[in-house]
N, C-alpha and C positions, 0 to 999 in steps of 0.2 A: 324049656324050648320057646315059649311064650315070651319071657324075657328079651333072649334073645335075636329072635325074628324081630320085635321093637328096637331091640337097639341097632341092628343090620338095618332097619329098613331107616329108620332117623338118618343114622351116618348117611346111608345112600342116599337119600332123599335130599339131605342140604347137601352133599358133596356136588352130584348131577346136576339140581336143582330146574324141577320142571318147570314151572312159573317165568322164571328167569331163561329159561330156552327156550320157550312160545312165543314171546313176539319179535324176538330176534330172529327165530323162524319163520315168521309173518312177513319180517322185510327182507328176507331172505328168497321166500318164492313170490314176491310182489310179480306179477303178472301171469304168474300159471294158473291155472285151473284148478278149480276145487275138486276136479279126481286127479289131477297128478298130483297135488299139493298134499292129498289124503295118500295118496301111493308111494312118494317119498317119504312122507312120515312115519309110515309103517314101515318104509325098507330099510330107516334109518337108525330105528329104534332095534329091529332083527341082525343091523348090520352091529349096531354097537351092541348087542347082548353075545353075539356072539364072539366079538373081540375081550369082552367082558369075562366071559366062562374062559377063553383060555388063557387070561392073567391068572384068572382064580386058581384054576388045577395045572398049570405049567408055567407060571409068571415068573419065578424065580430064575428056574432051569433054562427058558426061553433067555433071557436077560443075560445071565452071566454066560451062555454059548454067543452071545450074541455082543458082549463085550460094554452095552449099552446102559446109563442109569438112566431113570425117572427125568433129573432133572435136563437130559438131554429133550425130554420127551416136551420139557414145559419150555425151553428155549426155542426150540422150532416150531412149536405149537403156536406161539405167540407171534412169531414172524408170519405165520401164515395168514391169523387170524386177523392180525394186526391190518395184511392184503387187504382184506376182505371187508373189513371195517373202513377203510377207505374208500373204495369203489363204492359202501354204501353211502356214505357223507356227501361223495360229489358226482352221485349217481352215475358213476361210471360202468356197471351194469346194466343200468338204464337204456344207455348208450349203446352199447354192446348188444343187447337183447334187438335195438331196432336193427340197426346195421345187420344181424341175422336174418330180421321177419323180411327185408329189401331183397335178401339172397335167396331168401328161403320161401316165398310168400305163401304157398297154399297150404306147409307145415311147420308154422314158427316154432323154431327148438326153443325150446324151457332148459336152462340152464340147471343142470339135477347137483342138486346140495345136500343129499342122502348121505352119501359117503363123506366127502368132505366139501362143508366144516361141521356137519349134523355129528355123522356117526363118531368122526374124530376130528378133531380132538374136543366139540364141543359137551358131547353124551359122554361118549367113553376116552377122555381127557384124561392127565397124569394123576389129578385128582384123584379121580375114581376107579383108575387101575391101580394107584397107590393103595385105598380102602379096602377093593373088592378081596386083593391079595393078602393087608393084614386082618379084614374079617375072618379070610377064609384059614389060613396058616394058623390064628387063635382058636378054628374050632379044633373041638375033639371027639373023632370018629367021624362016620361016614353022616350019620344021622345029622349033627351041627351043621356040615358041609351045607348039607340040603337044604336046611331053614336058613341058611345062608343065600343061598342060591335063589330062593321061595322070593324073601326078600329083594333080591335085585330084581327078579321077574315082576314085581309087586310094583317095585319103583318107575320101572322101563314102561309098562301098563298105562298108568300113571303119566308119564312122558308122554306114551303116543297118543292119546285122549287128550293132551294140551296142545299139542302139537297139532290134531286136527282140529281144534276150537278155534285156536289163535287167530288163524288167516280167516274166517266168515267174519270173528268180533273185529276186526280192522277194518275190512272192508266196506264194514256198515259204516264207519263215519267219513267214506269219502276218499278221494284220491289226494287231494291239500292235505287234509288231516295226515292221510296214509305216509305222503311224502313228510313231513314234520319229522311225525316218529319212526320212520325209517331210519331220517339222520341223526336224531335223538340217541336209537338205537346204535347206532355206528359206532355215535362218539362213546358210548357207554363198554360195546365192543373193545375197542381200540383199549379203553382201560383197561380191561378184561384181559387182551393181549400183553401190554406193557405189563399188568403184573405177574401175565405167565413168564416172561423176559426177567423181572426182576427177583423170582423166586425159583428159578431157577439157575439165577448167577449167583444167587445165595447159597443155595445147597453146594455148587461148585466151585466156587470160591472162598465161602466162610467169612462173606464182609457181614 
């Protein structure tokens, strides 16, 4: 069992990849509040576990009622992302954000990126509903299921602990700074994006 919870959590752990969703979530809630910033990161990580548990125990069934593959999931994914990844490059949420606090002055809306591109497809992305579903499908009995499961909850934990770190550790160096690796971030995004696009025209097309 011990094995196994390690090698579940490894997979999960580079698939998700905390580290690498922290400061992209950093430039992502660039101007909220460190309790909404902490509020979304916790909604996000709830919202992607729970998107997570029903690839595990219904992902297949879900899927073929549903007519849908994986690699669907990684080609729209990437177009989204890809959005988003732009608006961060040429601050165009930046943008967005004032033009609300003009409209809105005495409660500037905080644009919530809990659900998306937090909970999907960044968290619980094709990646890792891919994993969750062949960890889970390889175990055997109800007991493997669990240390399976343990494992994601481990990893998601894990998640949401970086996720509240990320946006204080940027802040400390400054809004210049903050703005740099924001676009830093984007451009790194955007790749992120394009090779959800390109691997997923591979799964569907077989180039």
């Amino acid at each position: 069992m011990t094995e196994l919870f390690i090698s579940a959590f490894i997979t999960l752990f580079v698939v998700i990849d905390p580290p690498g969703c922290a400061p992209i979530y950093a430039g992502l809630t660039k101007g909220a509040t460190p309790a909404q910033a902490r509020s979304m990161a916790i909604r996000a990580c709830v919202i992607a576990a729970i998107i997570l548990l029903i690839f595990a125990l219904f992902g297949e069934q879900l899927l073929a009622a549903l007519h849908i593959e994986l690699d669907s999931f990684r080609i729209a994914g990437g177009f989204m992302l890809f959005w988003i990844a732009f608006e961060m490059v040429f601050e165009k949420r930046t943008q967005r954000r004032e033009e609300r606090a003009d409209k809105v002055a005495a409660t500037p809306e905080v644009e919530d990126v809990s659900v998306f591109p937090m909970a999907m497809p960044m968290l619980a992305g094709p990646g890792a509903i891919a994993a969750i579903m062949l960890l889970t499908n390889e175990a055997e009995g109800d007991a493997e299921t669990l240390v399976v499961l343990g494992a994601l909850g481990a990893v998601l934990l894990l998640t949401m602990l970086a996720l509240i770190a990320a946006g204080p550790l940027i802040r400390l160096l400054g809004d210049r700074v903050e703005a740099v690796i924001t676009r830093l971030l984007g451009v790194l995004l955007a790749a992120l994006a394009a090779q959800y696009v390109i691997d997923g025209l591979k799964g569907s097309f077989g180039f």
